[in-house]
Backbone as XML, in Angstrom:
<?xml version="1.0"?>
<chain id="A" units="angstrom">
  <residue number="1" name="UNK">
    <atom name="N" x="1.246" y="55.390" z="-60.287"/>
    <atom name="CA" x="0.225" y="55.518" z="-59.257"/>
    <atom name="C" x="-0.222" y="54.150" z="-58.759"/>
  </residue>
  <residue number="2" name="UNK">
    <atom name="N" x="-0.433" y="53.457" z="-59.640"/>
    <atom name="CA" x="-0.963" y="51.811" z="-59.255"/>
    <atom name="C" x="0.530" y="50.993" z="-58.383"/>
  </residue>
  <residue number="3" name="UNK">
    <atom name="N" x="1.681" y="51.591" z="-59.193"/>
    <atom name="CA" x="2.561" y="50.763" z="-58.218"/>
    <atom name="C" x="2.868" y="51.253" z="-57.067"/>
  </residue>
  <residue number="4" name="UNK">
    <atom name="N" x="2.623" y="52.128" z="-56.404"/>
    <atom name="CA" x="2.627" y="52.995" z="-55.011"/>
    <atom name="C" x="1.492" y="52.702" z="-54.170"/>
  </residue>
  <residue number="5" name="UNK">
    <atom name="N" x="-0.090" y="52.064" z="-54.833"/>
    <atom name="CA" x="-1.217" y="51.815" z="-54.201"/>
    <atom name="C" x="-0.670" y="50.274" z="-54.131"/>
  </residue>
  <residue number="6" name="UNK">
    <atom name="N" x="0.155" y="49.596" z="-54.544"/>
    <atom name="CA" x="0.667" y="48.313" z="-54.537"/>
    <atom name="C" x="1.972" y="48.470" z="-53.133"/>
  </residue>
  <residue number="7" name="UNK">
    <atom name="N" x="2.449" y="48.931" z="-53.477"/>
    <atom name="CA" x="3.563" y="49.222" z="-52.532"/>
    <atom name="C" x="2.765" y="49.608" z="-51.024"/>
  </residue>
  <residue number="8" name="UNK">
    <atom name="N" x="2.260" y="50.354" z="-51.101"/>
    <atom name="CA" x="1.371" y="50.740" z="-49.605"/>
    <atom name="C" x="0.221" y="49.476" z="-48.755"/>
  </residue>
  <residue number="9" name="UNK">
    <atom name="N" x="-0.074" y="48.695" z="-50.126"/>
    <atom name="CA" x="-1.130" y="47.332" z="-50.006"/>
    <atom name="C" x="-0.132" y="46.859" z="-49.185"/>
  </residue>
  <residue number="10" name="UNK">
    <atom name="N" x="0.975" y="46.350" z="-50.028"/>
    <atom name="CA" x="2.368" y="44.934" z="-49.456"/>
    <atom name="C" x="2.558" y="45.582" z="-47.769"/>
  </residue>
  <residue number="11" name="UNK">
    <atom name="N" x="3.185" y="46.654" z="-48.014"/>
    <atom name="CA" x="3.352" y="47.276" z="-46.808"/>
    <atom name="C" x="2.291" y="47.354" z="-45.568"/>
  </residue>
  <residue number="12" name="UNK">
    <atom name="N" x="1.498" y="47.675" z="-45.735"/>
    <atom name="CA" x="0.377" y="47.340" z="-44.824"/>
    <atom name="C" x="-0.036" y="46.048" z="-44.446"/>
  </residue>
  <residue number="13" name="UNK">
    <atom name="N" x="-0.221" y="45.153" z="-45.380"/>
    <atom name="CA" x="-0.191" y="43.590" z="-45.198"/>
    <atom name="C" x="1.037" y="42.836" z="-44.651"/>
  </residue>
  <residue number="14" name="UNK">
    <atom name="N" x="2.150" y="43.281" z="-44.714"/>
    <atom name="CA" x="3.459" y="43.334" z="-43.775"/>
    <atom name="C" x="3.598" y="43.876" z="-42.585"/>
  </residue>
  <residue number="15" name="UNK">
    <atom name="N" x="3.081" y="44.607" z="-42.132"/>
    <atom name="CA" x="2.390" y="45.227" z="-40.714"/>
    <atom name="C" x="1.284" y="44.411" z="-40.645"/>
  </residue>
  <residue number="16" name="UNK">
    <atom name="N" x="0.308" y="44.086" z="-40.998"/>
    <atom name="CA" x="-0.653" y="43.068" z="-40.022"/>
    <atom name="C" x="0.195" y="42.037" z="-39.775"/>
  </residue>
  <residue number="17" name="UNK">
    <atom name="N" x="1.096" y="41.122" z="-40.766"/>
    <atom name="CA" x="1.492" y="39.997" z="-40.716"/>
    <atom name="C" x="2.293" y="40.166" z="-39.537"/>
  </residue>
  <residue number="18" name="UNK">
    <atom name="N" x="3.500" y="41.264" z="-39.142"/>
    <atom name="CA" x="4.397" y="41.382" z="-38.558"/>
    <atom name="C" x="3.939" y="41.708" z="-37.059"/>
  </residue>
  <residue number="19" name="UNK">
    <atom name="N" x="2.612" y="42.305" z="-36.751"/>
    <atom name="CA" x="1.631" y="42.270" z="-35.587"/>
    <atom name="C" x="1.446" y="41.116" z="-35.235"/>
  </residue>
  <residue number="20" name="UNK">
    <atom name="N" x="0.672" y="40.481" z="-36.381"/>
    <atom name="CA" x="-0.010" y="38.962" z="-35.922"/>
    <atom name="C" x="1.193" y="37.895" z="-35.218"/>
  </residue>
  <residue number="21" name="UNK">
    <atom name="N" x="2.563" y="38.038" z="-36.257"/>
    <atom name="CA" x="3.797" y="36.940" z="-35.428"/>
    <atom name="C" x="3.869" y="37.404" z="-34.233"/>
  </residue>
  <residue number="22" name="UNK">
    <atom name="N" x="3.863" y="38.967" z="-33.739"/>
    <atom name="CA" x="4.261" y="39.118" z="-32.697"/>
    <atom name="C" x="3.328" y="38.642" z="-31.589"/>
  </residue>
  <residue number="23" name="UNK">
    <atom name="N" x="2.142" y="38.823" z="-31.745"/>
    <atom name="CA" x="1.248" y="38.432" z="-30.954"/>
    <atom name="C" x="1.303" y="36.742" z="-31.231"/>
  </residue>
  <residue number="24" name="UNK">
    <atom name="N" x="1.350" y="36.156" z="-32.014"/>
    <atom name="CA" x="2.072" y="34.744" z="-31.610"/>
    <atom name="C" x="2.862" y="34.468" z="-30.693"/>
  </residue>
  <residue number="25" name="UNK">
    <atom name="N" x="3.995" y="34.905" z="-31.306"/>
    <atom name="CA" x="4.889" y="34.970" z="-30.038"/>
    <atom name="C" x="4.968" y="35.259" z="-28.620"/>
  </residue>
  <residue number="26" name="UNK">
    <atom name="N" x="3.778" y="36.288" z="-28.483"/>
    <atom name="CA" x="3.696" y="36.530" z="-27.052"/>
    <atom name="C" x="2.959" y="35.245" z="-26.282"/>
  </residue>
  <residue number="27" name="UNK">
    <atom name="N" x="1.904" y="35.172" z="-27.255"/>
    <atom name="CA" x="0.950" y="34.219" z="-26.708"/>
    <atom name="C" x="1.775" y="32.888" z="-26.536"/>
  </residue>
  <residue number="28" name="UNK">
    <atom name="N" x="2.616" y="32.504" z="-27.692"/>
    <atom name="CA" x="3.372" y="31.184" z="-27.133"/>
    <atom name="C" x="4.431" y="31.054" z="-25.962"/>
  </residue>
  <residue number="29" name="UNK">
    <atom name="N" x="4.815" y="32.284" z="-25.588"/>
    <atom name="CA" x="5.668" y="32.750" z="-24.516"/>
    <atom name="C" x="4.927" y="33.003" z="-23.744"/>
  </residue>
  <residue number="30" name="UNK">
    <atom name="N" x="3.776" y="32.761" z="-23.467"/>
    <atom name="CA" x="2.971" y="33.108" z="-22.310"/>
    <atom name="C" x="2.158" y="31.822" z="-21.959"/>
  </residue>
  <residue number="31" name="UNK">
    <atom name="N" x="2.139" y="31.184" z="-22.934"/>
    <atom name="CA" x="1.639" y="29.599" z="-22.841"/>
    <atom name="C" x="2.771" y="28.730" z="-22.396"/>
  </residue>
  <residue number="32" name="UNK">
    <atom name="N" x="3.887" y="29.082" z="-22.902"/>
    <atom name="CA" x="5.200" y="28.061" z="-22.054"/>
    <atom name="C" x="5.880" y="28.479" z="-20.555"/>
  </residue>
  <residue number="33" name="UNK">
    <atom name="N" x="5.299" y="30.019" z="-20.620"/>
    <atom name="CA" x="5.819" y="30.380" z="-19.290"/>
    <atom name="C" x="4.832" y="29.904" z="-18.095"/>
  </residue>
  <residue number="34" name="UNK">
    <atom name="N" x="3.283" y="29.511" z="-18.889"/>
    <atom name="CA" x="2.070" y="28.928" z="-17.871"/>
    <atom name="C" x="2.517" y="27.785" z="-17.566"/>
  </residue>
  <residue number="35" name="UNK">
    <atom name="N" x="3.256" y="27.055" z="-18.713"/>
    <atom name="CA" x="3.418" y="25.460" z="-18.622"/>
    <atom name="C" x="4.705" y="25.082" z="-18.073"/>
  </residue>
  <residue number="36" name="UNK">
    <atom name="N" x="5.344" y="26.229" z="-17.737"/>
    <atom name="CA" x="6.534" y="25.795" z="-16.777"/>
    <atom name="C" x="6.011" y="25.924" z="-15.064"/>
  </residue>
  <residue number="37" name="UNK">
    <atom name="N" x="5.143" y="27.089" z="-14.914"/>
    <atom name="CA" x="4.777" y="27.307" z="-13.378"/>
    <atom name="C" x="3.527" y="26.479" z="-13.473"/>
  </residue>
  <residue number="38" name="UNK">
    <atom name="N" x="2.943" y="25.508" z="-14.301"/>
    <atom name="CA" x="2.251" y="24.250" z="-14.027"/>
    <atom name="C" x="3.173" y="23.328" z="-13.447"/>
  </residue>
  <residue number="39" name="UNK">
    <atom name="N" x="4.479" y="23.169" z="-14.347"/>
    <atom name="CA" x="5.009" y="22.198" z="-14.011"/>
    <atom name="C" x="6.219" y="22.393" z="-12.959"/>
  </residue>
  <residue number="40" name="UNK">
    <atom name="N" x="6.284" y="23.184" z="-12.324"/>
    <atom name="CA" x="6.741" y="23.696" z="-10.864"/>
    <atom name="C" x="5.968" y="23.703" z="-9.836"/>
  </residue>
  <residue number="41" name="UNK">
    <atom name="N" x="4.373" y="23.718" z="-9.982"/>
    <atom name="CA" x="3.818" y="23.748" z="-8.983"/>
    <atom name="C" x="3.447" y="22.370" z="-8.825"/>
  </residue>
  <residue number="42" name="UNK">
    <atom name="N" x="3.398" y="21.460" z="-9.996"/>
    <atom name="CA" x="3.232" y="19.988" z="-9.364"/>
    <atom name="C" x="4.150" y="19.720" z="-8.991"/>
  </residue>
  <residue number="43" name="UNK">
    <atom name="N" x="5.646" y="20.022" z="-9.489"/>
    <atom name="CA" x="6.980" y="19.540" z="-8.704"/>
    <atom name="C" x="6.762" y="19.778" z="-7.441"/>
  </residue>
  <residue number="44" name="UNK">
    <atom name="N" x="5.789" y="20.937" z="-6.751"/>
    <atom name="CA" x="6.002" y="21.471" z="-5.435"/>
    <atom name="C" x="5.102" y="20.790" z="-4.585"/>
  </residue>
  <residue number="45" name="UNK">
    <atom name="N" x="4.012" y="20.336" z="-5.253"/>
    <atom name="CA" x="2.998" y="19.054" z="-4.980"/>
    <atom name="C" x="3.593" y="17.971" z="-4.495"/>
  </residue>
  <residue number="46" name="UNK">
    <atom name="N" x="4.465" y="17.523" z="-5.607"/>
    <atom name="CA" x="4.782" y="16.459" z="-5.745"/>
    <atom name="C" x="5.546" y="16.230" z="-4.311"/>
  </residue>
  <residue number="47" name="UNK">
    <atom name="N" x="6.812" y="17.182" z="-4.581"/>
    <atom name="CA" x="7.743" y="17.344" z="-2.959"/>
    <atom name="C" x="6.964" y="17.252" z="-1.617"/>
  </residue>
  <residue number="48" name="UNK">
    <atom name="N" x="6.384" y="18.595" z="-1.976"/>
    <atom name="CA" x="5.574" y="18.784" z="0.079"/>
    <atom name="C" x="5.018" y="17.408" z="0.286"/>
  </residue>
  <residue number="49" name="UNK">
    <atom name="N" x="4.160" y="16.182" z="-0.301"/>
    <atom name="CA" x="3.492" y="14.890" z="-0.254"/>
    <atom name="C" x="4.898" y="14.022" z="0.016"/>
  </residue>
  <residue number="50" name="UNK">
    <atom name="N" x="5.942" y="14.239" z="-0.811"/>
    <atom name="CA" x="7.020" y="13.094" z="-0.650"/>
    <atom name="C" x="7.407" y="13.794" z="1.043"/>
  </residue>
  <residue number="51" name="UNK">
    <atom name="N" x="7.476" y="15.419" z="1.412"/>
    <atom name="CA" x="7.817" y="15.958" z="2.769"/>
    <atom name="C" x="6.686" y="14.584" z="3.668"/>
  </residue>
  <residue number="52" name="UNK">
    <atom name="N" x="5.717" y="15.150" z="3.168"/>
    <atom name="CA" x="4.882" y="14.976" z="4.681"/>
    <atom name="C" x="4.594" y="13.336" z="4.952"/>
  </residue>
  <residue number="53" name="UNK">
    <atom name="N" x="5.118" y="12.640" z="3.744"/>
    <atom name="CA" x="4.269" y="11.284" z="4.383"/>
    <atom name="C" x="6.183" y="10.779" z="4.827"/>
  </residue>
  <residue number="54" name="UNK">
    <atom name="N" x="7.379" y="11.558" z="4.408"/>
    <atom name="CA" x="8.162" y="11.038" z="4.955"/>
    <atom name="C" x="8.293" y="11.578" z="6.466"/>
  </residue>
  <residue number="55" name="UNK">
    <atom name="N" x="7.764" y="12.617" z="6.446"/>
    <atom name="CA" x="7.428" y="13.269" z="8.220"/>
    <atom name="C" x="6.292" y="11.979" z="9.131"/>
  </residue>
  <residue number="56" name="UNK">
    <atom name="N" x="5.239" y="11.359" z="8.378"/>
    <atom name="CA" x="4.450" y="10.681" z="8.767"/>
    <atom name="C" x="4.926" y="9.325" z="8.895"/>
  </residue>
  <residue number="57" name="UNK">
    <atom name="N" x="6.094" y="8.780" z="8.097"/>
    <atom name="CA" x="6.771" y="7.662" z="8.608"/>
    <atom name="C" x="7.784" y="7.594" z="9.364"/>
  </residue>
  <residue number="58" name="UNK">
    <atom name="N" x="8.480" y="8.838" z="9.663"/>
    <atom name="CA" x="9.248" y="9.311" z="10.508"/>
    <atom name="C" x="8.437" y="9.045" z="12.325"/>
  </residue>
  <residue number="59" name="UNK">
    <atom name="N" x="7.189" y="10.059" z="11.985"/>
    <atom name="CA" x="6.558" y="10.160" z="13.355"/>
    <atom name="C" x="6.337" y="8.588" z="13.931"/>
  </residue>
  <residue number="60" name="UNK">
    <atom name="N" x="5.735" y="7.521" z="13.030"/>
    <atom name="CA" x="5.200" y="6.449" z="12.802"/>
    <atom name="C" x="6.239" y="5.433" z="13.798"/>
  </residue>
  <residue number="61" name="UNK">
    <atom name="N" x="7.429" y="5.353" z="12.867"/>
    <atom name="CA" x="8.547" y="5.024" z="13.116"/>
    <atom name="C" x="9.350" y="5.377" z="14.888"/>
  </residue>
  <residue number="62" name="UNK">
    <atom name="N" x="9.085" y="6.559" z="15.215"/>
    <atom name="CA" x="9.791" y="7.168" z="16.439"/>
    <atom name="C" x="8.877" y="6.685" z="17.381"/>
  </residue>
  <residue number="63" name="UNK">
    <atom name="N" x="7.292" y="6.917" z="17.111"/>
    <atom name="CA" x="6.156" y="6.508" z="18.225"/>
    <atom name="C" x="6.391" y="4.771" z="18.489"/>
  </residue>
  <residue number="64" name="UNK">
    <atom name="N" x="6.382" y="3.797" z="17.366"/>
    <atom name="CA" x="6.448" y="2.616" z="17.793"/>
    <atom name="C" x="7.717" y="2.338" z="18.650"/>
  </residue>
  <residue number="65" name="UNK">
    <atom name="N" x="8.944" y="3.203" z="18.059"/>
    <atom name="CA" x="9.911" y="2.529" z="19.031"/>
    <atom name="C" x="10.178" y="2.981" z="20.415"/>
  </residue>
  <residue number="66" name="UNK">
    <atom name="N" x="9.262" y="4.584" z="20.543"/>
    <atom name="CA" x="8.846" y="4.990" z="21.928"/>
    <atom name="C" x="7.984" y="3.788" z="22.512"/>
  </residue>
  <residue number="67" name="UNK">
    <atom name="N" x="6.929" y="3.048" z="21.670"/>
    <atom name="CA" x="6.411" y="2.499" z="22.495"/>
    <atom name="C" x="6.547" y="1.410" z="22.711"/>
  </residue>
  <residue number="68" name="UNK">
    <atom name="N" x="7.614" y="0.892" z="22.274"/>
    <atom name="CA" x="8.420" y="-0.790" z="22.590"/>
    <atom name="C" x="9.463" y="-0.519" z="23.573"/>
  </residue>
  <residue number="69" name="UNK">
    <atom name="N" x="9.960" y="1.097" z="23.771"/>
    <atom name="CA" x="10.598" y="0.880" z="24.861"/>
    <atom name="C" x="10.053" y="1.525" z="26.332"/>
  </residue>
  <residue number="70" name="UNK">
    <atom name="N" x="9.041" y="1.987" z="26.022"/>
    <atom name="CA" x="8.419" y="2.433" z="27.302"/>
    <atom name="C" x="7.993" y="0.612" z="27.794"/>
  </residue>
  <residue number="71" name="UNK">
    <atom name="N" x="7.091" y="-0.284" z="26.396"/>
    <atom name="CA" x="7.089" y="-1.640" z="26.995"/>
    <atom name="C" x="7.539" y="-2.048" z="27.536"/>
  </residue>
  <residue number="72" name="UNK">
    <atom name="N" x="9.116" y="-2.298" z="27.370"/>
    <atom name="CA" x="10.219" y="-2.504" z="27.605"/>
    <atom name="C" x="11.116" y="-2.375" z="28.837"/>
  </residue>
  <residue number="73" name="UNK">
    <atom name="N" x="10.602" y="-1.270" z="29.400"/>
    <atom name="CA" x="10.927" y="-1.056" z="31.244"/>
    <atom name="C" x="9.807" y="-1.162" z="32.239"/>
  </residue>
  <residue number="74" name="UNK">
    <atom name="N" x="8.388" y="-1.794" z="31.019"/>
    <atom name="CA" x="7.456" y="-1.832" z="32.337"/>
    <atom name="C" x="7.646" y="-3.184" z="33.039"/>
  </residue>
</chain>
């Protein structure tokens, strides 16, 4: 009788334990899946800023030499 109230203890304490990893696991799979779409959305930061200031030296670039050659035929 005592080794069956032992056996049912282990067993039950093997089910919390085997709950608790799992819920580890989720939670750490849910913490690396946050910390990858952190680190995709600064990549996407990072890009659109490298887009727009190369759009802004682009514009920069096209306006001065519009306006050295509009100079240029006055």
């Amino acid at each position: 009788r005592l080794q069956n109230q032992l056996e049912d203890a282990l067993r039950a304490t093997q089910s919390v334990l085997e709950a608790a990893l799992e819920g580890y696991d989720a939670h750490a799979r849910a913490a690396q899946e946050y910390s990858g779409a952190a680190q995709l959305q600064a990549c996407q930061a990072h890009f659109s800023e490298t887009i727009d200031s190369t759009r802004h030296w682009l514009e920069e670039s096209v306006s001065c030499q519009t306006r050295a050659s509009i100079d240029g035929t006055k």
